[in-house]
Structure formats: C-alpha cells, structure tokens
C-alpha positions as CSV (number, residue, x, y, z in Angstrom):
1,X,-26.4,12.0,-12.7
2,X,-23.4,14.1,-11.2
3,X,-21.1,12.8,-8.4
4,X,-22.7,15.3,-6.0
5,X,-26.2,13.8,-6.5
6,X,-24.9,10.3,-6.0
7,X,-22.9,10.7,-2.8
8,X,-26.0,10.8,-0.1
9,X,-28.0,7.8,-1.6
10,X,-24.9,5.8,-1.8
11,X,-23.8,6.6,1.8
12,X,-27.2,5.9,3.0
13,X,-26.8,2.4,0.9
14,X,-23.3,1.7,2.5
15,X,-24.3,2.5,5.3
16,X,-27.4,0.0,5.5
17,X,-25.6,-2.7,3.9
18,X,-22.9,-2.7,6.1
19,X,-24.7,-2.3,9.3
20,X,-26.9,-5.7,8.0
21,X,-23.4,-7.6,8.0
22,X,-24.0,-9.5,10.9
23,X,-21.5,-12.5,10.6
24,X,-19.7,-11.7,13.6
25,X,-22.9,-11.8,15.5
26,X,-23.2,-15.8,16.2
27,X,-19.7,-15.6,18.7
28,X,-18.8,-14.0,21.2
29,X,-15.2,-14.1,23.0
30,X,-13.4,-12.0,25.5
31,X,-12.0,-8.5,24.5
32,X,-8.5,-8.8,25.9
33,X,-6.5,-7.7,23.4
34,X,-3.7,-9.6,24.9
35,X,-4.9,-12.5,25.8
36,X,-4.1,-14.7,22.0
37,X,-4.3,-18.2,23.7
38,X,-8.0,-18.9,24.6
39,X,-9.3,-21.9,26.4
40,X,-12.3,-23.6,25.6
41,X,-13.9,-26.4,22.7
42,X,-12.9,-25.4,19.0
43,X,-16.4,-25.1,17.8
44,X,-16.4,-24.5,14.0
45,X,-19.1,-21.8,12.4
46,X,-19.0,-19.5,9.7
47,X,-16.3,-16.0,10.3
48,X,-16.2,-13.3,7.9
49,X,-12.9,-11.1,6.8
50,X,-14.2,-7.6,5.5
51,X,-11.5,-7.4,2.8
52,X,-10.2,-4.2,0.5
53,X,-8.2,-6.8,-1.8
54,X,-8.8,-7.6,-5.6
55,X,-11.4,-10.6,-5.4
56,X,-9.0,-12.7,-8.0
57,X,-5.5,-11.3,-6.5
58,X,-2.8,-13.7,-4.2
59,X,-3.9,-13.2,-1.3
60,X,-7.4,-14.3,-1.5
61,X,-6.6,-16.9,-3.9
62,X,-4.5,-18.7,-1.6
63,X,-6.2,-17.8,1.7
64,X,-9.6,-19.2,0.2
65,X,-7.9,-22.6,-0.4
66,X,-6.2,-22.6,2.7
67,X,-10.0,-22.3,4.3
68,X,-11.0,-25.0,2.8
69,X,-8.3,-27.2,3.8
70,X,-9.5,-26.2,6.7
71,X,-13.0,-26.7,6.5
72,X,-12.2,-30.6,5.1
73,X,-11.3,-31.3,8.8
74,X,-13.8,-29.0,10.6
75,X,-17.1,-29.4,9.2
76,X,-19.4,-26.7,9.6
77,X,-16.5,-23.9,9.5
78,X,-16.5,-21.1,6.5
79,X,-14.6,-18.2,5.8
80,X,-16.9,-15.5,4.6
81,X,-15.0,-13.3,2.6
82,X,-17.0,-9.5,2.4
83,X,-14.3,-7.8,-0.7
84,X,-14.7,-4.3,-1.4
85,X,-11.5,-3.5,-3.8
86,X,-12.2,0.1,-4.1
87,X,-10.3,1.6,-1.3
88,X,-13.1,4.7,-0.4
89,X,-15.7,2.8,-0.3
90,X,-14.2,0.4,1.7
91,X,-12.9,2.4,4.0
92,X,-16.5,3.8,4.3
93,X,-18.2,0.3,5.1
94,X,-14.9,-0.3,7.8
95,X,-15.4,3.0,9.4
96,X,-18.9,2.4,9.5
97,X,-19.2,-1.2,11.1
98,X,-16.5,0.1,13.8
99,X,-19.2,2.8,14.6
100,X,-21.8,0.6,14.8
101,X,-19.2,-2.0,17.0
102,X,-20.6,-4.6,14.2
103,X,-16.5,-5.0,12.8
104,X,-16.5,-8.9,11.8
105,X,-13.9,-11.9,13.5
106,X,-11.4,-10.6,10.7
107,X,-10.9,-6.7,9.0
108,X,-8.3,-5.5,6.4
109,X,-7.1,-1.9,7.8
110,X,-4.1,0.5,7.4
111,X,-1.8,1.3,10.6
112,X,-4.0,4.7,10.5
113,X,-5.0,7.1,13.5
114,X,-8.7,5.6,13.0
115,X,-7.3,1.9,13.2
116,X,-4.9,3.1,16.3
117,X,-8.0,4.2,18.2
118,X,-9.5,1.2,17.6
119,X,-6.6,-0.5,19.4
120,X,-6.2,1.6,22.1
121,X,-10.1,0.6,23.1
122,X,-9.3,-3.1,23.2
123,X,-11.0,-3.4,19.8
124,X,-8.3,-5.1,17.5
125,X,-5.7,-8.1,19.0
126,X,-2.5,-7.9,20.5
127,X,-0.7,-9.6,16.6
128,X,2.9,-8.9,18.3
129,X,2.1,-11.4,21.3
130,X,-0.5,-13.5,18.8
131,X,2.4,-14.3,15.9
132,X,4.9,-14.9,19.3
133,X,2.4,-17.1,20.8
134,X,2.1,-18.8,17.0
135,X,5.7,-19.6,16.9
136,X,5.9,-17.9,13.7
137,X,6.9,-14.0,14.6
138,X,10.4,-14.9,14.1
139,X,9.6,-16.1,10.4
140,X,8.6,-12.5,9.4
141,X,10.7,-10.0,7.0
142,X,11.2,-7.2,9.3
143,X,10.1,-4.4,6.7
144,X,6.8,-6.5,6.7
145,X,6.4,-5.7,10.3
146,X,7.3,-2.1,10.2
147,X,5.1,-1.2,7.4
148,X,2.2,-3.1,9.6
149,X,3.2,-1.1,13.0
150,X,1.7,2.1,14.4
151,X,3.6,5.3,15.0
152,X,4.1,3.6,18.7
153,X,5.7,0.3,17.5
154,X,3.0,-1.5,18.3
155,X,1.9,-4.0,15.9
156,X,-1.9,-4.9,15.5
157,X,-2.1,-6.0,11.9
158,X,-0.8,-9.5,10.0
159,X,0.8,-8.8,6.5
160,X,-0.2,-11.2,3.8
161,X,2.1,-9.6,1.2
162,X,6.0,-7.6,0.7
163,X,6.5,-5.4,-2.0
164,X,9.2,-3.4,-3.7
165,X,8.5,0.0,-5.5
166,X,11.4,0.8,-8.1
167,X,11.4,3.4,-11.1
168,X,11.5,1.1,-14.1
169,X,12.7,2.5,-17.4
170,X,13.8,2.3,-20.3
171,X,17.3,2.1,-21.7
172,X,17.1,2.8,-25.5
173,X,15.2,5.8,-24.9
174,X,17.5,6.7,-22.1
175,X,20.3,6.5,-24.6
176,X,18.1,8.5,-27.2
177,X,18.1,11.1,-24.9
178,X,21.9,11.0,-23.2
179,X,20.5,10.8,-20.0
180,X,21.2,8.2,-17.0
181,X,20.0,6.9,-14.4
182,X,19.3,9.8,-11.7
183,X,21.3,9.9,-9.1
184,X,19.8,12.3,-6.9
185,X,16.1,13.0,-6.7
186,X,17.0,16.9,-8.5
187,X,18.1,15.0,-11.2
188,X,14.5,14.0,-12.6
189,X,13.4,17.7,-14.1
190,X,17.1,17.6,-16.1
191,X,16.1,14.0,-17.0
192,X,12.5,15.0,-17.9
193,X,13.6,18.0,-20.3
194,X,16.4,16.2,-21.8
195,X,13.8,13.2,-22.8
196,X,11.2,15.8,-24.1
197,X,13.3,17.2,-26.2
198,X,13.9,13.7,-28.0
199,X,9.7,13.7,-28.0
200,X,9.9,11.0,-25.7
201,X,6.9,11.4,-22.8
202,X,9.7,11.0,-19.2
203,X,7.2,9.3,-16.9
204,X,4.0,7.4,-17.6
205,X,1.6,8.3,-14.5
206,X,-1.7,6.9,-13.3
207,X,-2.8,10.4,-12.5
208,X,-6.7,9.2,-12.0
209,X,-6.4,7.1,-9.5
210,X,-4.5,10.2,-6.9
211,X,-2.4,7.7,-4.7
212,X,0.4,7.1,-7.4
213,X,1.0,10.9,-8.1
214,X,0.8,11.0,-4.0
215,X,3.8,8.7,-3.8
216,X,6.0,12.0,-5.4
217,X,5.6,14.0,-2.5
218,X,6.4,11.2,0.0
219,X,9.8,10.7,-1.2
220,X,11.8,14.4,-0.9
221,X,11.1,14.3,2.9
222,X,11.5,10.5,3.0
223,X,15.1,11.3,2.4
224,X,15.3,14.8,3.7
225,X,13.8,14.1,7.6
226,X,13.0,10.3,7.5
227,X,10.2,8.6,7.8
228,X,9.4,10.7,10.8
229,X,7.7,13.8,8.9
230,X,4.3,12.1,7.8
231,X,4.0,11.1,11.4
232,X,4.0,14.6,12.9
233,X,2.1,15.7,9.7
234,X,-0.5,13.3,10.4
235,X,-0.7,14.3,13.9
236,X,-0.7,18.1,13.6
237,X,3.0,18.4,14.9
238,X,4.8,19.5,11.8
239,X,3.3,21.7,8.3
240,X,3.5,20.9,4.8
241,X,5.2,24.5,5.5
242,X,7.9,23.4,7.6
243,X,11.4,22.4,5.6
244,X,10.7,18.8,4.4
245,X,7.2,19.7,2.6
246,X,8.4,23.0,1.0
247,X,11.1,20.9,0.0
248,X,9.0,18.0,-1.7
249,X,6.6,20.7,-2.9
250,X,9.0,22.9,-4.7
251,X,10.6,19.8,-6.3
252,X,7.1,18.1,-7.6
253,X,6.5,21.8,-8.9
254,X,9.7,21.7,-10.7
255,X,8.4,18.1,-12.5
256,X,5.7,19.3,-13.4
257,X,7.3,22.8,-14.9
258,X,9.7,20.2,-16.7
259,X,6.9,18.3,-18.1
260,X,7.8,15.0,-16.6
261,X,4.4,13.4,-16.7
262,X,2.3,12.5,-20.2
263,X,-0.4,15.2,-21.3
264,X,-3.5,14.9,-19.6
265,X,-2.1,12.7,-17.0
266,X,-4.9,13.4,-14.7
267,X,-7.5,11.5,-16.6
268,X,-4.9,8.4,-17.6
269,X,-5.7,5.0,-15.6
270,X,-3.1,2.7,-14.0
271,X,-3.6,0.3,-17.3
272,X,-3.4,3.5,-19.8
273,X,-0.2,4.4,-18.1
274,X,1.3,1.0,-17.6
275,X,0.7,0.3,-21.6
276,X,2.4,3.7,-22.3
277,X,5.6,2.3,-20.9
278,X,4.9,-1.4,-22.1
279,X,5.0,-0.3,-25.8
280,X,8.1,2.1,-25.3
281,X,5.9,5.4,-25.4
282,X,7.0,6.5,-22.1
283,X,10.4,6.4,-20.5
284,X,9.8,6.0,-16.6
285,X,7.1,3.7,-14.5
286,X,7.1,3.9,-10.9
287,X,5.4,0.5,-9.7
288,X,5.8,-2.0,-7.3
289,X,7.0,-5.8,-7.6
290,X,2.9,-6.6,-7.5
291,X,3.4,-6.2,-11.8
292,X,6.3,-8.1,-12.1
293,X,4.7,-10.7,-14.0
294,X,3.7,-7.6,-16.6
295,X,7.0,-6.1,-16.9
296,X,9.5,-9.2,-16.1
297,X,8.4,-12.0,-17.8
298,X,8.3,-12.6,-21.8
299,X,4.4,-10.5,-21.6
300,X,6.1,-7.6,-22.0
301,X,6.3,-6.9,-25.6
302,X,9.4,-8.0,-27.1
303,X,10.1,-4.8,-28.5
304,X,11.4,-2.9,-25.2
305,X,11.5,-6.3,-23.4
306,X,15.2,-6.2,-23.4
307,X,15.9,-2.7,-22.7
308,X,13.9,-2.7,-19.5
309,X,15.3,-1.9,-16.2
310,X,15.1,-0.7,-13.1
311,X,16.3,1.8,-10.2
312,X,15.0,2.2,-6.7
313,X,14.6,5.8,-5.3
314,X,17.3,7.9,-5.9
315,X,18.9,9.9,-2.5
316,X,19.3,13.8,-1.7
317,X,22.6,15.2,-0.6
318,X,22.8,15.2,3.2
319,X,20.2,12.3,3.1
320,X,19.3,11.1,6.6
321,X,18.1,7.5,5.1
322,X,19.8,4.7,3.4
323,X,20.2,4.1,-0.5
324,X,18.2,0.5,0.6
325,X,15.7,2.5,2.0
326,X,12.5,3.5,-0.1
327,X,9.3,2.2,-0.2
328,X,8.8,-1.2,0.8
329,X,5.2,-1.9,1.6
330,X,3.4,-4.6,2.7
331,X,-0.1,-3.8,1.5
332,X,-3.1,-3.5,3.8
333,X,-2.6,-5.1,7.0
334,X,-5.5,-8.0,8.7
335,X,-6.6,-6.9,12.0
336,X,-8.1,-9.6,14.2
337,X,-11.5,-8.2,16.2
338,X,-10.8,-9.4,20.0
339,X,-14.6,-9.2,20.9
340,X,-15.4,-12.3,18.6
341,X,-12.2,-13.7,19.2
342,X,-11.8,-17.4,20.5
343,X,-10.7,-21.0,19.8
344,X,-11.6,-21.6,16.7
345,X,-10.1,-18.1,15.5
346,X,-7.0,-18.6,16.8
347,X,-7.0,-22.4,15.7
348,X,-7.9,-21.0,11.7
349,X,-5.0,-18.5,12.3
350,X,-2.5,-20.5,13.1
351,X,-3.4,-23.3,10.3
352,X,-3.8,-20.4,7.5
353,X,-0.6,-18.4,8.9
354,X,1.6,-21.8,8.7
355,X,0.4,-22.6,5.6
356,X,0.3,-19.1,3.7
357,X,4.1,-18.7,2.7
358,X,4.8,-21.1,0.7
359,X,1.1,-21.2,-0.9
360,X,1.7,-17.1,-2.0
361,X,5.3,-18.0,-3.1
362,X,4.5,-20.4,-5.1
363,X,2.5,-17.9,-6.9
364,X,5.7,-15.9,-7.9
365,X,4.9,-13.5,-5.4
366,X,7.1,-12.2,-2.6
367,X,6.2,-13.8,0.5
368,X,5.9,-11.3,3.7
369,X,7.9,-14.1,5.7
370,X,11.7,-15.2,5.0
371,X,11.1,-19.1,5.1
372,X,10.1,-19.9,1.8
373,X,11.4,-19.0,-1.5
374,X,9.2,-17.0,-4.4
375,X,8.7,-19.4,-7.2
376,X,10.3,-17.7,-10.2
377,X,7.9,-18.0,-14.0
378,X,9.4,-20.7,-15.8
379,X,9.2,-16.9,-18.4
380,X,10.5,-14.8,-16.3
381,X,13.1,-12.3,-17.5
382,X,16.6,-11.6,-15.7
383,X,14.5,-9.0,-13.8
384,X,12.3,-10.9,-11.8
385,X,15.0,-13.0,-10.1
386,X,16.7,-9.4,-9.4
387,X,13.8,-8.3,-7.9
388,X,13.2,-11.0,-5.8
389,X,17.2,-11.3,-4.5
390,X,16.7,-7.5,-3.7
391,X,14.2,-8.1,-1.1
392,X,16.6,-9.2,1.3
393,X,18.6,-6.6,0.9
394,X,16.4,-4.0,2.4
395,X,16.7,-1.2,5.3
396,X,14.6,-0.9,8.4
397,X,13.2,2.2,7.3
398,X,10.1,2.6,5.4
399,X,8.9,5.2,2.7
400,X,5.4,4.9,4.0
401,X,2.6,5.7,1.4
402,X,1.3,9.0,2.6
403,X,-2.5,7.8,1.2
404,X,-2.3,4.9,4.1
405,X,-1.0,8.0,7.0
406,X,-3.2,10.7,6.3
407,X,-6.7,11.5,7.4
408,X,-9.2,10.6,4.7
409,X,-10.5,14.2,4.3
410,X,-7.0,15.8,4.4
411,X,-6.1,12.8,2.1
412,X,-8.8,13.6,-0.2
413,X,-7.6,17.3,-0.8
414,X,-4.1,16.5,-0.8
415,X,-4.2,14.6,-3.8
416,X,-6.6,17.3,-5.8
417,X,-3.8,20.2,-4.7
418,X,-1.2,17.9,-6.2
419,X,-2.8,17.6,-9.8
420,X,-3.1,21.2,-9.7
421,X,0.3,21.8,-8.7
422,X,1.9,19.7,-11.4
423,X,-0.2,21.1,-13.8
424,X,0.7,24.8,-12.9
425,X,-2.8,25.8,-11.7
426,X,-1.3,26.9,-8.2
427,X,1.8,28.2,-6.9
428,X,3.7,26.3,-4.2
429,X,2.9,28.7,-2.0
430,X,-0.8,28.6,-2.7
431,X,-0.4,24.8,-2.8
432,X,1.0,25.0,1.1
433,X,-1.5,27.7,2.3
434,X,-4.0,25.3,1.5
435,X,-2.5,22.2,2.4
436,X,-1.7,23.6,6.1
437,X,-5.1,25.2,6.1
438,X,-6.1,21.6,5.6
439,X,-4.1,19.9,8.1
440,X,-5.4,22.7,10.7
441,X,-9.2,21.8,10.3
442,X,-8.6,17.8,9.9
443,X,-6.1,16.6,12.2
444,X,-6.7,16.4,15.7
C-alpha cells in the first residue's frame, strides 16, 4: 500500500486514539500560568507525560525510577508515560490533544510557534518562576535554558538532557588524504575532493531520516547573522533569499558538487551511516555527545578506535559568533499543563527535578544542570572525558536545530529541497524560489 493511501486512515486513527487519552481528566487545577506554588492536600492519582523520547533511552529510564520512589511514599500515585519516539507522529497526537484542550498534566514539546501559542493562552506553566520557586533554577547549565526558551526569553519548558554536536573524524584517513582539520566552514568541499580522490567516502550522512542533512544549512547563517536568522525565517521576517540563506545554500550546493556525502545518501539510516564511520569507511560524522558510548568507549572497533577525533563547528571569516558557539541542544523540552496543575504536580516535580541529576549522570550522560558530575565508563576512551570537560566551556549562543524552529509543513519541504539540492537535481536558485515560495504560504 503506498504512503498516500495510508496517510487518511492513520490520521483518523491518531486522531481517535489521542482524543481517547483522557488521563488528565480525573484533576483539575487553576490555569495561572504563574501561579507554581498551589495550596491545598497532596492527593496522589495517576498523571500521564505524553513523551516523544526512546522508550529505553536516559531520560525515561531514570525518570520512571524516580516515580516510583515516589510512589513508595504516596500510594495511589503513577506516572503514566504515553511514548511516541517518532517525532511526526508525535507531533501529530501533541497538536491534536491541544486542539481538543485534552493535553495531559505533563507534554514533551519544542520552543516552536505552535508551543508559544500555547503559552501565551495560559496553557503551559510559568518553568522560569516554577524552577525559581523549586530552588533549583540556579543549578541549570545556561545553554540548557536557552535551547528551552522561546524567541521572547521566556522559558516554558524543563530540559532533561545537554548535548554537544561535534564533526568526529578520522585521522589516518585524514593523513591518507593531506587534509586537516577545517578551519573554516569553505574548507569542507576542498576537504571532500581531496578525500575522494584517496577513494575515501568524506562524510557519512543519515540522509533518511531529513533532520541530520537539515543541520548543514543551519550552520553558514549560524555564523554568518547568528542565531537570529531562523527566528525571522520562522516568522516571515527574513527569506531563504536574503544574505545568510543564499549563503548556506550556495555552500551545501558546493558539498554536494564536491561529493562530500556517501552515494545514495538519501536512502542510508542513522545506524547505516554511523557503521560507515565505525569501520573506517567514511571520514567525517556529525553527531552529538548522545553516541558517545558508540564512538568513545572501547565499542568502537579497535581498528579506527585510536585514530578517532573530534572538531566542533568550524567559523566563517567575519563570523558574528564565537568558536564555543555551535550546537548545543538540550533535546525536547517538558512542558507542564497549568489546567491540571496542583499539589501533587508540583510536589512530583520538585522530588523528580531534585533527584534527576545525579540519577542521568550516573548514566554517563551529560546532566542539563552543573551540580553533579557525568559518571565516566570504566571503558571509556580519552574522548569521552574531553567531551564531557568541553561542556563547560560553552557560549551563550545556540546553533538551534532548524527541524525544532520551523513550521512542520515548511519543515517538511525544506528537507526534500535539500536532498535535491545536494544531489544536483535543482539549482540554488530553484532551491530558493521554492523555499521562499514556501515560507510565503506557511508562515504566518
């Protein structure tokens, strides 16, 4: 059955499935967003958290124990946890439930336009004055809060993770080649062409999945215009015509003319492209510090184990944002629904947000606060303590993921002109006629 014949019965199924989700039904609470400290009895029941996480990843893992420490001294309470991992779909359920004003006590969301409506009906709580009222805002890596913030520095989601994004590669096959370590992002097509002509594939891509090939054409005007581009692109106020996205487009063009990616990139997976640097096929992976038990630990195989290394985002001349700028994200943010919220939310939220930290850290994972420190794999390589050092040695600035800024239509298209682009099926030109064509019928 094709994709087109699919796509009605299974929005009609969301769409029934997630208007049945009635778990934030049994409470009800005042819808002040700011009011984080309410009176009344603590009287446990089950909440739910709509999730977009992987059902075994951190996150869960840790916040499910942490319920149940909970639950051992409140008898009666449960965390419902409602995971949808694939990132459309969930974002069809979300978008859905808001709609129907059926949103449960707890809701994974991006810092998006849709999310920022929500909070500017009342919808989602105050998390600046909740984490201040917690005692714990203090505790927080600033980055983590940025990421989390909307374009008005207001703050309405919790992080539950940090991240780092670096270009890992390979040194023997650097040396192979003669090349080194770009310093500027215009040095990548000279890298790419000097490593194909060794027969060596420059940068393994997860082309099938859209938002790592998106990353590309976030980080020209990243450096070019800061992160202030996306947000008028988002918004209507600037073009991908405008100097930053001809910019970014006309470089991506020139990777993809220089053959910088594998062959038939666009059907590779993120595991496909991950083992085509893991076994030394493939020069460059651009990844965050979420695989750094796969590429820093003795997992990776023993054969480019020791040359691997890694380089954050290189700069442009007459770069507007710092070398310790780049991406930094921390992941999909938890909003708290301020209809159902009460006591016994706020009492759960500050037990789970106390006892978080140290329970992700001591997963090897980055922690979104500063208070504890990551455990390190007693196989770790070198690498994995240098990541982890390097997270406090970030800038305020963020390179924000474009697939968490952008409308989901525009979003959508975006990422099919970009294949195409690489590829050499369109022009730039054609690439930005459509792209602004786009923005013009979506935003707003």
């Amino acid at each position: 059955m094709s994709k087109s014949k699919r796509t009605p019965t299974w929005v009609a199924l969301t769409a029934a499935a997630a208007l049945a989700l009635t778990s934030c039904a049994g409470a009800t609470g005042g819808s002040d967003p700011t009011d984080v400290s309410p009176t009344g009895e603590i009287e446990p029941r089950e909440i739910s958290w709509l999730l977009s996480r992987p059902a075994d990843g951190g996150v869960i893992t840790a916040m499910q124990q942490i319920a149940e420490e909970y639950a051992a001294d409140h008898p009666g309470f449960k965390l419902n946890l409602i995971t949808t991992p694939d990132r459309p779909s969930y974002i069809q359920k979300y978008e859905t439930l808001a709609a129907a004003n059926k949103l449960p006590e707890l809701f994974d969301t991006d810092a998006t336009p849709f999310a920022q409506k929500l909070a500017e009906q009342g919808r989602m709580v105050d998390v600046e004055a909740l984490l201040d009222d917690l005692g714990v805002a203090g505790t927080y890596r600033e980055a983590a809060l940025n990421y989390q913030r909307f374009d008005d520095g207001s703050l309405y989601m919790v992080p539950f993770e940090f991240q780092l994004e670096f270009f890992w590669y390979n040194r023997d096959l650097f040396d192979q080649a003669g090349v080194e370590v770009p310093a500027t992002l215009d040095d990548f097509a000279p890298m790419c062409e000097a490593l194909r002509a060794e027969g060596i594939t420059p940068i393994a891509l997860d082309g099938a999945d859209g938002w790592p090939l998106e990353r590309y054409i976030a980080y020209y005007p990243f450096r070019q215009a800061g992160p202030e581009y996306v947000r008028q692109l988002k918004q209507g106020e600037a073009q991908f015509s405008d100097a930053p996205g001809r910019a970014a487009v006309e470089w991506l063009y020139g990777l993809g003319q220089a053959g910088c990616f594998q062959e038939g990139f666009s059907a590779t997976g993120y595991a496909d492209a991950q083992a085509q640097f893991t076994s030394g096929r493939a020069a460059v992976y651009n990844i965050g510090t979420w695989e750094l038990a796969n590429l820093a630990t003795e997992k990776l195989d023993p054969g480019v184990r020791d040359a691997v290394d890694y380089f954050t985002l290189p700069s442009i001349d007459a770069a507007v944002t710092d070398d310790k700028e780049y991406m930094t994200p921390s992941g999909i943010g938890m909003a708290v629904n301020s209809a159902t919220y009460d006591p016994l939310v706020r009492d759960f939220l500050a037990f789970a947000l106390e006892r978080y930290p140290a329970a992700v850290a001591g997963t090897g994972a980055l922690s979104p606060t500063n208070d504890v420190d990551t455990t390190i794999p007693a196989d770790a390589t070198p690498l994995y303590s240098r990541a982890i050092e390097q997270a406090g040695d970030v800038g305020p600035a963020i390179a924000m993921p474009w697939d968490t800024q952008l409308d989901p239509a525009t979003n959508t298209r975006l990422q099919q002109e970009l294949t195409l682009l690489v590829q050499g099926d369109i022009t730039p030109d054609e690439f930005i006629e459509t792209m602004d064509a786009t923005l013009a019928e979506n935003v707003g």
